[in-house]
N, CA, C and O of each residue as an XYZ file, in Angstrom:
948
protein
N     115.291    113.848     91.142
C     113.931    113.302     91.188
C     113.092    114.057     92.218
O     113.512    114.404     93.322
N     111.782    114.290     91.712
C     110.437    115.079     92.911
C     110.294    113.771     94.156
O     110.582    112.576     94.219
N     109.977    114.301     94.616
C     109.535    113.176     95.755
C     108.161    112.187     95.516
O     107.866    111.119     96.053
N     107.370    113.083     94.372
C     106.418    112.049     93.734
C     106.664    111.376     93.231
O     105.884    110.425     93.267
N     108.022    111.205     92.244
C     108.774    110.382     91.138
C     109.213    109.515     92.528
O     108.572    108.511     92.842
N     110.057    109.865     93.118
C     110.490    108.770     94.463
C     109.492    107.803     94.455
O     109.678    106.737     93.867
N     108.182    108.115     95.193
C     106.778    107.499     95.714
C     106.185    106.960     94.654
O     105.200    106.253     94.866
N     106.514    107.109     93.668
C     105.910    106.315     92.440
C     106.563    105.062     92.337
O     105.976    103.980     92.337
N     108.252    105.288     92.216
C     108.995    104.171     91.847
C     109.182    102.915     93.102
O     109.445    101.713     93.064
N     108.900    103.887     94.176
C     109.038    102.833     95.547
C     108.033    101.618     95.738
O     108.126    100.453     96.125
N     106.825    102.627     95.185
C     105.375    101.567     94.894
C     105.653    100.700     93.753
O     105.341     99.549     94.056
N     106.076    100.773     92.660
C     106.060    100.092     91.617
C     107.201     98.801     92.494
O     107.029     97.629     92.830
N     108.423     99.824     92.610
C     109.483     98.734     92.981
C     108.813     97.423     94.215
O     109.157     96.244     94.134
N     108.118     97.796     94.980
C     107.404     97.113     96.282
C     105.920     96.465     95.372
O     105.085     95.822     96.008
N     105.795     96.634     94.371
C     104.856     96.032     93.741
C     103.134     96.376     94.623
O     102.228     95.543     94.638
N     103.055     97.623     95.211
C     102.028     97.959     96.042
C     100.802     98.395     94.821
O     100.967     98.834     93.683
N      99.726     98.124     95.464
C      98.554     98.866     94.325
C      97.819     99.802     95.050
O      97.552     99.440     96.195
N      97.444    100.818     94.740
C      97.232    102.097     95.066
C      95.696    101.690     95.977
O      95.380    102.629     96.706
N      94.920    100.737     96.040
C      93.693    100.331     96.985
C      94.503     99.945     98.077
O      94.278    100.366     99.211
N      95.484     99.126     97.798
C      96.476     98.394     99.321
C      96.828     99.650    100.244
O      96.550     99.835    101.429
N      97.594    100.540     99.249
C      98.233    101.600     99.820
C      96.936    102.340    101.102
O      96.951    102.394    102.332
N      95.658    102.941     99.771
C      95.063    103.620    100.656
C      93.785    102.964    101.769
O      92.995    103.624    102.444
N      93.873    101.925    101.704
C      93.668    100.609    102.900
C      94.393    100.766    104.335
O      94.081    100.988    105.505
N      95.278    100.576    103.736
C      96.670    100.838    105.334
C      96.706    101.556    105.669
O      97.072    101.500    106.843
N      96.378    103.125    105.080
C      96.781    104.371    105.319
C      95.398    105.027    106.126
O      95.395    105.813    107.074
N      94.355    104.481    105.479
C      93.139    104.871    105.899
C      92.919    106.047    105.398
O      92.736    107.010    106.142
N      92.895    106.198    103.559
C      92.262    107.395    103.028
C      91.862    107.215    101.926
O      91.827    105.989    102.027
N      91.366    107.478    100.479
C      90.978    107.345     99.523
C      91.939    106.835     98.644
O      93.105    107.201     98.791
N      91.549    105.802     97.470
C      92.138    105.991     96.535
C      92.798    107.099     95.897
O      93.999    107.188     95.641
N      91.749    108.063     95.632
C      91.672    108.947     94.845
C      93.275    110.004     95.788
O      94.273    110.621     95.412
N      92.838    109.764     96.662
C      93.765    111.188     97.198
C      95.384    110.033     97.166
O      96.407    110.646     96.861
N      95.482    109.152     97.336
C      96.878    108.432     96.358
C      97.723    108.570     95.491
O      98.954    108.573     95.477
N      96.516    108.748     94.370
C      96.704    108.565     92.903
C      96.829    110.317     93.031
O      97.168    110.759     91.934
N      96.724    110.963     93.635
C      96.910    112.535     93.521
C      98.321    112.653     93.896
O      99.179    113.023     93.096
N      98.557    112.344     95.091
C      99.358    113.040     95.994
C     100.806    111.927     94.953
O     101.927    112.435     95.000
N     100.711    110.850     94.304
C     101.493    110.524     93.394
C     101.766    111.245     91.885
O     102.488    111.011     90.916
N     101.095    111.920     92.138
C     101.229    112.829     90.473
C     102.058    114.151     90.877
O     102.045    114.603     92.022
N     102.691    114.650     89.941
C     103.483    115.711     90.032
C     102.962    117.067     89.424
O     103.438    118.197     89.526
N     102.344    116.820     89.058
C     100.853    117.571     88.510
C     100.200    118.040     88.982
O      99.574    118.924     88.397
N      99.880    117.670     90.647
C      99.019    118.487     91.544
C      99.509    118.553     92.209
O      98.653    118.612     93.092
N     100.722    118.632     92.850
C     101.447    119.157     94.124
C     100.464    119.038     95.226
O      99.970    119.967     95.865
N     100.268    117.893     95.348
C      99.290    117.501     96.945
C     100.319    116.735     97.640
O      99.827    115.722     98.137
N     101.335    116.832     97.814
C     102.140    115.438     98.133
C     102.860    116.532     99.484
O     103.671    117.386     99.127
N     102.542    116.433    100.776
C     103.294    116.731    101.430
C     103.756    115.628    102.938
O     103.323    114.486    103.086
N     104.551    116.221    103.746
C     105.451    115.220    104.643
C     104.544    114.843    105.666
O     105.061    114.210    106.587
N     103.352    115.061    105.746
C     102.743    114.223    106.294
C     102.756    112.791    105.378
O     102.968    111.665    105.829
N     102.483    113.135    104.032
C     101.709    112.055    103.928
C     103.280    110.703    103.704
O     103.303    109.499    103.962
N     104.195    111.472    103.231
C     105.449    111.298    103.386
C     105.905    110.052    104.274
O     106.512    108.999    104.082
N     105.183    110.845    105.555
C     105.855    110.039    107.116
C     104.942    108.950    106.781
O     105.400    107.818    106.623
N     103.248    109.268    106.614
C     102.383    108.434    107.020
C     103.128    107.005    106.490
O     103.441    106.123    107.290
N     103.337    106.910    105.220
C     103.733    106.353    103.735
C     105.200    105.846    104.776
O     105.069    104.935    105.594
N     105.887    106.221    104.679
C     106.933    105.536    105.028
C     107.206    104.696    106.677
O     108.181    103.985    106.921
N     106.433    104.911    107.341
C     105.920    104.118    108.490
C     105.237    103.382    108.364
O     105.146    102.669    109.363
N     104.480    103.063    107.407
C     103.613    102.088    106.712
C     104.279    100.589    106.299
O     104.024     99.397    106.466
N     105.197    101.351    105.715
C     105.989    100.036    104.872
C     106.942    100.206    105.261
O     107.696     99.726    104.415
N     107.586    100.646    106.134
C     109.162    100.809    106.811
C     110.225    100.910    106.019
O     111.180    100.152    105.849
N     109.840    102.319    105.382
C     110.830    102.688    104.029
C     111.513    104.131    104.821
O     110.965    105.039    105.445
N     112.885    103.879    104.493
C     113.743    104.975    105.047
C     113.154    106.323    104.966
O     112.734    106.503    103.823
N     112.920    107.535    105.878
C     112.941    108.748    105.154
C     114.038    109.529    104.322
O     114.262    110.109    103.259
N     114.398    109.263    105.155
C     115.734    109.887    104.027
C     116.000    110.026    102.789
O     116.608    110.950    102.248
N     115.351    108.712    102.140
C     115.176    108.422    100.655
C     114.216    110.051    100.130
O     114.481    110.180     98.935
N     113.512    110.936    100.462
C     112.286    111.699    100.382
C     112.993    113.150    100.788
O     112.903    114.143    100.066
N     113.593    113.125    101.848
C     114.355    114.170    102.543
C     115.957    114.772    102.398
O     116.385    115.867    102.762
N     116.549    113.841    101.848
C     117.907    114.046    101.085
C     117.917    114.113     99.569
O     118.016    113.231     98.716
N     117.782    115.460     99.492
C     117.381    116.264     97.985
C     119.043    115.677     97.001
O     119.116    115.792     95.778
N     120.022    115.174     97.732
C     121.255    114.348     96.956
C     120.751    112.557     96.229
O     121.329    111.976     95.310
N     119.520    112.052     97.029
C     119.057    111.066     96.596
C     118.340    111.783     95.544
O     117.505    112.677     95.679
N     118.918    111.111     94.190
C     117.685    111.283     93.325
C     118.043    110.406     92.043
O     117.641    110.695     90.916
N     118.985    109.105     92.389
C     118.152    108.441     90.980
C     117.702    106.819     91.460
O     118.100    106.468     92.571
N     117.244    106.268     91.003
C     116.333    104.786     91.175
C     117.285    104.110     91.950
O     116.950    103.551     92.994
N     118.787    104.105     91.417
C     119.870    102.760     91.519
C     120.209    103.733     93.176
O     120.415    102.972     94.122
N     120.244    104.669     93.389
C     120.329    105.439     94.760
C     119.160    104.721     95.802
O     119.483    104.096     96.812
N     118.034    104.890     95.450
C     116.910    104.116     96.172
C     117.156    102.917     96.346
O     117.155    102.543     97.518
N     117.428    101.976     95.353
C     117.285    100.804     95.366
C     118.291    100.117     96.227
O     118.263     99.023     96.792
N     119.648    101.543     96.141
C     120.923    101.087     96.898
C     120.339    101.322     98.855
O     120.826    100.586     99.714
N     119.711    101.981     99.077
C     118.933    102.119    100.336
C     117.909    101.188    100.769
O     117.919    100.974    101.981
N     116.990    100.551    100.061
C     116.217     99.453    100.330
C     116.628     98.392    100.292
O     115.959     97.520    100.847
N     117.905     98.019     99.619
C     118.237     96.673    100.053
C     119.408     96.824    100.953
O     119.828     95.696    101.208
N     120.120     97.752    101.549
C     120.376     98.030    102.839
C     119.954     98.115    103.978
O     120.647     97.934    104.979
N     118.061     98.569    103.973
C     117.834     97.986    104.652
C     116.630     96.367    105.267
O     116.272     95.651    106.202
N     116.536     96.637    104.040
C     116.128     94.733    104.039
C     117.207     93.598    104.632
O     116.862     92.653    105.341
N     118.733     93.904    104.156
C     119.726     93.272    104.914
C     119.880     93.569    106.198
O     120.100     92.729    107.071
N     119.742     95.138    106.430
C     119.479     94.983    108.220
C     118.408     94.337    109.154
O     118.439     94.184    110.375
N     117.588     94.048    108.371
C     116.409     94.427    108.806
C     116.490     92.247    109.247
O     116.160     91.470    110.143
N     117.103     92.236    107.990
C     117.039     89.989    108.103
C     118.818     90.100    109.133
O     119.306     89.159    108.506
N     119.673     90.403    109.861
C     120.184     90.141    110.209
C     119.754     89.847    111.970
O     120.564     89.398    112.781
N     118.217     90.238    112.319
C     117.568     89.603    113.527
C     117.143     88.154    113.408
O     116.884     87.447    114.381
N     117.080     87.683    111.886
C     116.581     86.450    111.868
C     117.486     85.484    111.433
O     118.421     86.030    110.847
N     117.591     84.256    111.481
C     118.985     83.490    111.356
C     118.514     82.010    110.601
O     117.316     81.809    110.797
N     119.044     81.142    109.946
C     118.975     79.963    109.154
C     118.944     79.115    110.464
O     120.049     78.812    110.912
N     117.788     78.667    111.178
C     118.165     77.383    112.297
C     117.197     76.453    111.282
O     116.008     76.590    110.993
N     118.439     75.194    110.749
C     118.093     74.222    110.309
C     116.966     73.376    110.823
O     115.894     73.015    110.338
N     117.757     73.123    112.322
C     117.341     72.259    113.137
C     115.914     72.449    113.462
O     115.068     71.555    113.503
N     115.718     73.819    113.710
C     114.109     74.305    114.402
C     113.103     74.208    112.814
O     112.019     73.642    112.671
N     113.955     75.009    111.719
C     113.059     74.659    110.483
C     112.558     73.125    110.166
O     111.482     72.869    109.626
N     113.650     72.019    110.651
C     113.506     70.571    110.184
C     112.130     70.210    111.096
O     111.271     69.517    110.550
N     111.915     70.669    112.467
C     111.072     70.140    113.308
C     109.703     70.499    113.324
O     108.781     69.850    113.817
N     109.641     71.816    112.620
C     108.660     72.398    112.327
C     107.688     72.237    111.008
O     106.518     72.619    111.043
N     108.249     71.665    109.898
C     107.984     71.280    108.498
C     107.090     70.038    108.834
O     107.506     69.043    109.427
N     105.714     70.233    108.348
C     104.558     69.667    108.813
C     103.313     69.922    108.268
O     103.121     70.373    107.139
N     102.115     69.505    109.421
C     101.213     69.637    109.443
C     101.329     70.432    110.737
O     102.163     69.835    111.418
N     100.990     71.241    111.234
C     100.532     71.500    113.290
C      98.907     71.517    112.933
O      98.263     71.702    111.900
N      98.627     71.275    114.098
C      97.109     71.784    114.543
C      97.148     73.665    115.582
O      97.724     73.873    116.650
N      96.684     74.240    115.109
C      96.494     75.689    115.931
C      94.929     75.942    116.464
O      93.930     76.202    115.793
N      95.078     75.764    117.973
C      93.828     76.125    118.686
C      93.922     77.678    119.126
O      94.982     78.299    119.202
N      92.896     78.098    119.347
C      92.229     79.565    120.321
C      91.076     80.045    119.878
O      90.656     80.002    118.722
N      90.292     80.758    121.332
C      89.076     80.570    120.776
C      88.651     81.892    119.947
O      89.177     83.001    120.047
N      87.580     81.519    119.108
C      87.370     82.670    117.866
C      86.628     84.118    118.237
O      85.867     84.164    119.203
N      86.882     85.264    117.442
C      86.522     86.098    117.741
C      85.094     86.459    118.270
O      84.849     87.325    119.110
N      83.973     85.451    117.483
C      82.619     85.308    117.723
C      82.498     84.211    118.133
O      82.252     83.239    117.419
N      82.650     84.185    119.354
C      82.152     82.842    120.452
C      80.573     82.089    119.831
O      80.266     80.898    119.887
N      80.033     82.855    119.445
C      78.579     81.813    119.138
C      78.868     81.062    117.982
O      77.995     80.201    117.882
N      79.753     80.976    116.984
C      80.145     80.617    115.812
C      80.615     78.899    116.429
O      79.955     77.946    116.014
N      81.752     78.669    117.398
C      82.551     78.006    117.510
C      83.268     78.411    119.226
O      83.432     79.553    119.654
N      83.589     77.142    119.949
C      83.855     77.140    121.240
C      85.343     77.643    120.937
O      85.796     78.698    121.380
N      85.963     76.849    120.215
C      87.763     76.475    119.987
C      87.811     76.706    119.013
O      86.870     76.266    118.353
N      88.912     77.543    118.225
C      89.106     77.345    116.815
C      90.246     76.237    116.597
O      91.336     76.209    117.168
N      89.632     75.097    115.402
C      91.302     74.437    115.250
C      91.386     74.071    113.645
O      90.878     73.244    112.888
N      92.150     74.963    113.580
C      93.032     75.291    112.090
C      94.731     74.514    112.041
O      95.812     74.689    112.604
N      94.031     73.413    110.801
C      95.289     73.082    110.448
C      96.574     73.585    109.403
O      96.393     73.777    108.200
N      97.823     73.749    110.051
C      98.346     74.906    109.261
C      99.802     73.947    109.126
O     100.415     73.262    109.946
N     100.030     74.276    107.609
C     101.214     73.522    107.332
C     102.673     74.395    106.875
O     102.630     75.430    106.210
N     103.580     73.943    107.227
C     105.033     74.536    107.739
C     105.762     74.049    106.495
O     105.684     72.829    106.638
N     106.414     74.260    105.378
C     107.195     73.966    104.181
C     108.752     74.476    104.116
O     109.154     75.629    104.277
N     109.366     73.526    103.891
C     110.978     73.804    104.009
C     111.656     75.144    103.515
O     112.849     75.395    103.685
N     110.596     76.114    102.774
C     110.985     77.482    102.671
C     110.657     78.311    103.244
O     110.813     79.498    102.956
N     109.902     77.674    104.586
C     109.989     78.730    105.095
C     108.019     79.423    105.071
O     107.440     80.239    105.789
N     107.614     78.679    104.018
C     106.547     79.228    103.709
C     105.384     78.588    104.492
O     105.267     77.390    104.234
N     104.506     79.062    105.369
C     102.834     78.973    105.940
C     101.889     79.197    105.900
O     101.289     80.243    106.150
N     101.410     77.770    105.411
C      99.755     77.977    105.049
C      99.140     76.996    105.569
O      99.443     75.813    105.720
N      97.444     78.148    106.063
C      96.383     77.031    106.996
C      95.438     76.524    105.994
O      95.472     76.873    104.814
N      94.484     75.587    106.550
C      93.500     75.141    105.709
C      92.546     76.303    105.228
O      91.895     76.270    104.184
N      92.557     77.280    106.095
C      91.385     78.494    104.667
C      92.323     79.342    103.556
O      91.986     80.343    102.923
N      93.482     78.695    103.525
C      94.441     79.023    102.393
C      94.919     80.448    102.535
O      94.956     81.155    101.528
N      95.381     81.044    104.009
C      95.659     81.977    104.216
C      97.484     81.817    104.452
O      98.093     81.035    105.182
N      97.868     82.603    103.767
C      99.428     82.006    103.871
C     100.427     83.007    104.233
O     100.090     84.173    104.434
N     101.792     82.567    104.339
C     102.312     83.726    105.224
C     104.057     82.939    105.247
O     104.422     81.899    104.698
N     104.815     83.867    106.062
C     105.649     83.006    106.030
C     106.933     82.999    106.985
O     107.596     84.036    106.984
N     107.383     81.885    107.847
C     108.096     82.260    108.991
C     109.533     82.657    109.026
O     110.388     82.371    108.188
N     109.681     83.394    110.172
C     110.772     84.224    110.516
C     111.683     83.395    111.791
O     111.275     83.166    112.929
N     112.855     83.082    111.281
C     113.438     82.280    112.816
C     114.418     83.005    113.434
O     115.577     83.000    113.019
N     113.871     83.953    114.885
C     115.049     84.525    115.504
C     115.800     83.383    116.437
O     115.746     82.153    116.416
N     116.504     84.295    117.243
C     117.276     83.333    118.140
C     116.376     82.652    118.981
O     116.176     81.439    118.925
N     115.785     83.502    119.830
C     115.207     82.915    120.898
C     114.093     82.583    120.642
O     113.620     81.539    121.091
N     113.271     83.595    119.676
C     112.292     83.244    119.358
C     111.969     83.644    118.010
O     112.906     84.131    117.377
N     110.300     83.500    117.139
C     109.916     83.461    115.539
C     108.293     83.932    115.540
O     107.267     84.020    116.215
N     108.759     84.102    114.558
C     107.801     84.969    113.969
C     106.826     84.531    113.003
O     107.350     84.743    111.909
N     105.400     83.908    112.790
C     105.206     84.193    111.419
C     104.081     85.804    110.888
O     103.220     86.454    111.482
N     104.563     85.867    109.820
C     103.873     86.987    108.984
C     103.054     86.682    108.308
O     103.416     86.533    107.141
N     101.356     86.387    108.643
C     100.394     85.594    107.985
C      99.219     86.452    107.090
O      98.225     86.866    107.687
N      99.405     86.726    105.439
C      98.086     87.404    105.423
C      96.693     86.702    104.965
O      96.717     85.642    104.339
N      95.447     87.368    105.320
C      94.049     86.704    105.116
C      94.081     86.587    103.678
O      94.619     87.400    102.927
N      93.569     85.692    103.383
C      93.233     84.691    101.793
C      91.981     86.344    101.697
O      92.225     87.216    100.864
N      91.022     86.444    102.456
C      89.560     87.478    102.124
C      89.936     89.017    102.300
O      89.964     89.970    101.521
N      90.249     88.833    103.823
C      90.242     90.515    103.648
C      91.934     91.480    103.478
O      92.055     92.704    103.536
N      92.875     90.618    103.300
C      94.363     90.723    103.228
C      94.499     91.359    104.483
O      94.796     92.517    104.188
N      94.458     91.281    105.536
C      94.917     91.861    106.681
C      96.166     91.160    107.394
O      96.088     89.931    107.428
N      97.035     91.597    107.833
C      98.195     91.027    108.462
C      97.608     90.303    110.067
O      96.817     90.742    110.902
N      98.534     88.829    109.992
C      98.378     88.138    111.174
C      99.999     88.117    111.759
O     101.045     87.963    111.129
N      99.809     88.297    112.958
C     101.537     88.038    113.316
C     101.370     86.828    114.416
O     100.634     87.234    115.315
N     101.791     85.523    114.642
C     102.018     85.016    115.485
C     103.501     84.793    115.844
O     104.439     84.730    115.050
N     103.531     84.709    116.883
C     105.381     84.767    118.021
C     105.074     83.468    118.779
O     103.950     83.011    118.983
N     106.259     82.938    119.170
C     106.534     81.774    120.040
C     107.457     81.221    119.864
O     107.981     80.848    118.814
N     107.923     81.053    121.517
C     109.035     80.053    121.891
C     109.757     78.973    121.168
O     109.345     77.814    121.103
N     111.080     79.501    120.518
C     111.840     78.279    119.719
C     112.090     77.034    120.805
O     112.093     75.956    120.211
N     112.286     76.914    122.150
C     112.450     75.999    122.643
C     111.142     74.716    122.970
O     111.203     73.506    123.189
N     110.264     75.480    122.889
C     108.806     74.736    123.123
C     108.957     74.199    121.944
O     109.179     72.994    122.055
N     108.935     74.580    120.813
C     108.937     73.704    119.639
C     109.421     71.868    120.065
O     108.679     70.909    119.850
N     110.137     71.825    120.385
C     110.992     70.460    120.634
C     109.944     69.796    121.252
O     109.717     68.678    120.790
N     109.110     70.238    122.340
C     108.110     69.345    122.974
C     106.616     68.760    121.880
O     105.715     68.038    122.308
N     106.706     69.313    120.424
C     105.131     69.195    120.143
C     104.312     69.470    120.197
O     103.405     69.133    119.436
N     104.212     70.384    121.329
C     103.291     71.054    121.753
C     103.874     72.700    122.341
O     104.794     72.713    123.158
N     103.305     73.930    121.890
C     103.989     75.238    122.577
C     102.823     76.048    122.471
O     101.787     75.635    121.950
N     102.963     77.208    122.958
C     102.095     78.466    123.084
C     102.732     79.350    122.330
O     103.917     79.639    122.163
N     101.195     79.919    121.688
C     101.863     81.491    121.013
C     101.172     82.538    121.047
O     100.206     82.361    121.789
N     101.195     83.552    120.602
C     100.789     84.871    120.807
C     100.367     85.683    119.665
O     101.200     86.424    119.142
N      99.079     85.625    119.183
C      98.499     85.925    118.217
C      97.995     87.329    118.080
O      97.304     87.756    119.005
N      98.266     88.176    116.964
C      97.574     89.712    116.989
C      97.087     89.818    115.518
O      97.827     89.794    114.534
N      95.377     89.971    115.509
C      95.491     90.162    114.364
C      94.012     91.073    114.434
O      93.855     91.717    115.471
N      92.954     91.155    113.412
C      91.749     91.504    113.374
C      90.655     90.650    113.038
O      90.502     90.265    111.879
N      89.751     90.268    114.122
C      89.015     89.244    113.876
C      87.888     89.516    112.418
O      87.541     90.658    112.116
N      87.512     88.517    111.779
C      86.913     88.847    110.928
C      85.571     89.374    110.502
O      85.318     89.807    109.378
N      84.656     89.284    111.614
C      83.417     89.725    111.541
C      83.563     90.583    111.847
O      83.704     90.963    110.685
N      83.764     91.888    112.664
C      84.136     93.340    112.495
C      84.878     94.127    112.652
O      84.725     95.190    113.255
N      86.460     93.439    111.760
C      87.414     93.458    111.304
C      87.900     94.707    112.408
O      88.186     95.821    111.969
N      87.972     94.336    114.170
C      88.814     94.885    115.319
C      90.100     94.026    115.403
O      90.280     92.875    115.006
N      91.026     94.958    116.076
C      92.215     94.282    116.135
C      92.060     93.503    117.806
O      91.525     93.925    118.832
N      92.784     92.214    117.507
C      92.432     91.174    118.921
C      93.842     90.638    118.509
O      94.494     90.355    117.505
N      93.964     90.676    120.435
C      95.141     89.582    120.803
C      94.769     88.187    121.400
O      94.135     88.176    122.455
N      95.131     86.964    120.779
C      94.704     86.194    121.341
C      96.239     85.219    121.500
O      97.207     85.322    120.747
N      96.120     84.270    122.706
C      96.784     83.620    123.069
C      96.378     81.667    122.532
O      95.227     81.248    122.650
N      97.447     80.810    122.022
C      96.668     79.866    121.594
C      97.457     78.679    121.791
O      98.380     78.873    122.582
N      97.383     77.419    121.288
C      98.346     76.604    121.417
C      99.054     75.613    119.980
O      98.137     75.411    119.183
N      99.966     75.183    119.643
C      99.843     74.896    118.530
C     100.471     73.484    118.966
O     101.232     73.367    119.927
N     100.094     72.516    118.210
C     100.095     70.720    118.667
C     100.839     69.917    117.218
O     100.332     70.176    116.127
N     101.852     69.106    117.270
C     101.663     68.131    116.224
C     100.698     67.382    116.203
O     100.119     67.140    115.144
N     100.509     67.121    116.783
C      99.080     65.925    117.095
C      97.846     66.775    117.736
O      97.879     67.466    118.755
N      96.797     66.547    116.900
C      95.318     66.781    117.141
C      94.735     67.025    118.558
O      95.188     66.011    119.087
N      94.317     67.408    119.162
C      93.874     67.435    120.952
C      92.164     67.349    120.939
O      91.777     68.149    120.088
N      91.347     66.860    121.397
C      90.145     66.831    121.954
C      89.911     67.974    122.330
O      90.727     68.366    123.163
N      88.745     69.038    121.935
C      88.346     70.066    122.393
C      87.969     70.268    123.690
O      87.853     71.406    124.146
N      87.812     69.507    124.183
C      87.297     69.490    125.501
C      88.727     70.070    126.398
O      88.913     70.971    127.215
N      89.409     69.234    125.883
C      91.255     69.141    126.549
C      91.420     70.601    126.176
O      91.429     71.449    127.068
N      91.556     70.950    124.849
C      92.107     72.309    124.524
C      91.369     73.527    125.320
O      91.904     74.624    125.477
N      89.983     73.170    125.836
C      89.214     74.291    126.793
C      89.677     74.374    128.374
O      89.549     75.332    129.137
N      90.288     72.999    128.647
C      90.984     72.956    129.856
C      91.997     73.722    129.910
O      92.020     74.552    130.819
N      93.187     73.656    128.895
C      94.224     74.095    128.688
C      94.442     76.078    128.243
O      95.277     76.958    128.449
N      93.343     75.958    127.678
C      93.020     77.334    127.457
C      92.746     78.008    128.666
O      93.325     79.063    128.927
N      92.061     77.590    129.299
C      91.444     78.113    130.325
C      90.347     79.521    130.006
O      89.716     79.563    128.950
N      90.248     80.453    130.892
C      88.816     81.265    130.456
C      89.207     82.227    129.495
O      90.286     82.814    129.409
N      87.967     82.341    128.616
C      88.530     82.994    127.241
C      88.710     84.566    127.682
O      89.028     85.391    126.826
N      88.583     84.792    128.485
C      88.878     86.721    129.183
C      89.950     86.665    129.577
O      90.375     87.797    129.809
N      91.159     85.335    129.938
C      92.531     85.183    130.069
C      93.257     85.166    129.368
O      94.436     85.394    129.640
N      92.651     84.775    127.713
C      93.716     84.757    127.194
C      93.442     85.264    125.671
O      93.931     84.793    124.644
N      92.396     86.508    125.816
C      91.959     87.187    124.706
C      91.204     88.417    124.855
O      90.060     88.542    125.291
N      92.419     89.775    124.210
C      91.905     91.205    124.274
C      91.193     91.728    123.335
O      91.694     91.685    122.212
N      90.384     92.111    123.424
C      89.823     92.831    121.699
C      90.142     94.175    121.979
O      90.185     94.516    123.161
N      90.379     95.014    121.067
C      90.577     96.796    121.094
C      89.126     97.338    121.510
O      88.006     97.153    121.034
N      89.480     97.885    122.305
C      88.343     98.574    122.658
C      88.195     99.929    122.017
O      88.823    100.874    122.493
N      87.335    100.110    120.870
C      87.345    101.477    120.068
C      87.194    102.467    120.189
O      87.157    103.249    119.238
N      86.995    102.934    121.874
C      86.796    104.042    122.435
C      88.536    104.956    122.593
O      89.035    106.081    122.597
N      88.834    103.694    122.688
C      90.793    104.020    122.711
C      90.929    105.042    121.627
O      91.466    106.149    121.608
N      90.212    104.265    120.628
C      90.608    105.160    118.978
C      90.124    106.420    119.082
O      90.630    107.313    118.403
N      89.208    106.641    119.837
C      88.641    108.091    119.760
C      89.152    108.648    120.349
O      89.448    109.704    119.790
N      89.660    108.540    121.740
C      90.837    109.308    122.383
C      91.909    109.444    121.071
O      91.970    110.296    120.184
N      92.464    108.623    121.249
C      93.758    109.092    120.324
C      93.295    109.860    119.191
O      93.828    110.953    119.004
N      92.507    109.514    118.508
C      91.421    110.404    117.496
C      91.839    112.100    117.965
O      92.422    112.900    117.233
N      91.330    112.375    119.468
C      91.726    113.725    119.639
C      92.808    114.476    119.435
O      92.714    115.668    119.142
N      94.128    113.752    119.593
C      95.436    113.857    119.599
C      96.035    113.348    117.795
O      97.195    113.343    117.381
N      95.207    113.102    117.310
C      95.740    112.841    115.594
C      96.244    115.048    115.125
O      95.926    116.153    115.565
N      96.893    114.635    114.333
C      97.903    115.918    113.721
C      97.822    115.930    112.044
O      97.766    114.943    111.311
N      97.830    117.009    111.750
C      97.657    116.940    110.500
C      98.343    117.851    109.864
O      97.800    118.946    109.716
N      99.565    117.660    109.383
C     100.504    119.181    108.942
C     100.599    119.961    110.229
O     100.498    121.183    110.333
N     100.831    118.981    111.314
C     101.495    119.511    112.586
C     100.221    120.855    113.233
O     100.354    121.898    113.873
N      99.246    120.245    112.748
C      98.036    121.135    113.521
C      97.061    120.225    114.454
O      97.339    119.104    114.027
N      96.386    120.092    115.159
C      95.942    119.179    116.363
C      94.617    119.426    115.491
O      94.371    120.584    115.151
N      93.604    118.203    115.049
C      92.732    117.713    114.709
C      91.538    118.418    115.775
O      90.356    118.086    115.684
């Protein structure tokens, strides 16, 4: 198999659509749907790496000219999907306590909109999470601590929130939110709290304390530095 035939079947197999792809990647459709054809030989290891750091697909699959049929691939991706779930573990107990309703406070990316955000988000015995703007996602239980993997209902962008399996038990815990706020879709870390029971905003602004404590936005000047240092077929931009 070409390495375009690879990149074809990996997308199909991952059920990706060629706008998702060149979304994440930050390049055209069009140059996708190229660099996937075998027909124009545009397909090189940049785009290779880009592509497989993206979706955390082995290289090797691309680079070991002995890989070359589907049931070979397929024997590599679910090798490492099994590695990949042996950080996360079946805790009954933390899934039973968590299966709900929570309330999730922190404050929103555009302060003039709203002081506190509080989104009610519900926890389902598979594992699966969804808030009231029907953005859904779904949690990960390590040892010490979990994960959920949340994407936007509008603009599909990935949310990751983390927090303490032991706080769980109290009803009340802190977590650690990274995602891109939605009005001009920058990446922000925000810190928040999540409640079985409802809290008075007033309380949750106490508890929060000042919103410059417990919320970073990217500052896009960063990007332009690194901008200088981007590579392209191992040539400096």
């Amino acid at each position: 198999m070409k390495n375009e035939e690879k990149l074809s079947y990996i997308i199909q197999k991952l059920d990706l659509s060629t706008k998702d792809i060149a979304k994440k990647l930050g390049v055209t459709s069009a140059l996708i749907s190229s660099i996937k054809s075998i027909h124009t030989n545009k397909l090189r290891d940049i785009h290779l790496y880009a592509f497989s750091m993206a979706y955390n697909i082995p290289m090797e699959i691309f680079k070991d000219k002995n890989i070359n049929t589907k049931e070979q691939i397929d024997k590599i991706l679910d090798t490492k999907v099994q590695k990949n779930n042996k950080i996360f573990e079946n805790n009954k107990e933390l899934m039973d306590k968590l299966i709900g309703e929570w309330y999730m406070y922190s404050y929103p990316s555009s302060p003039q909109f709203a002081e506190v955000w509080e989104t009610v988000t519900k926890f389902y015995p598979d594992g699966t999470v969804i808030d009231e703007h029907n953005n859904k996602g779904f949690l990960h239980i390590g040892k010490n601590q979990s994960v959920i993997f949340k994407e936007s209902n509008g603009t599909k962008n990935i949310t990751t929130i983390t927090f303490d399996n032991a706080r769980v038990h109290y009803n009340i815990f802190i977590f650690s939110r990274v995602s891109k706020s939605n009005s001009v879709n920058k990446e922000m870390f925000n810190f928040g709290i999540c409640s079985k029971e409802k809290i008075p905003i007033d309380d949750v602004k106490e508890i929060l304390g000042d919103i410059k404590e417990v919320q970073l936005q990217m500052n896009y000047a960063m990007l332009e530095r690194v901008g200088k240092y981007t590579t392209v077929g191992g040539k400096k931009q």
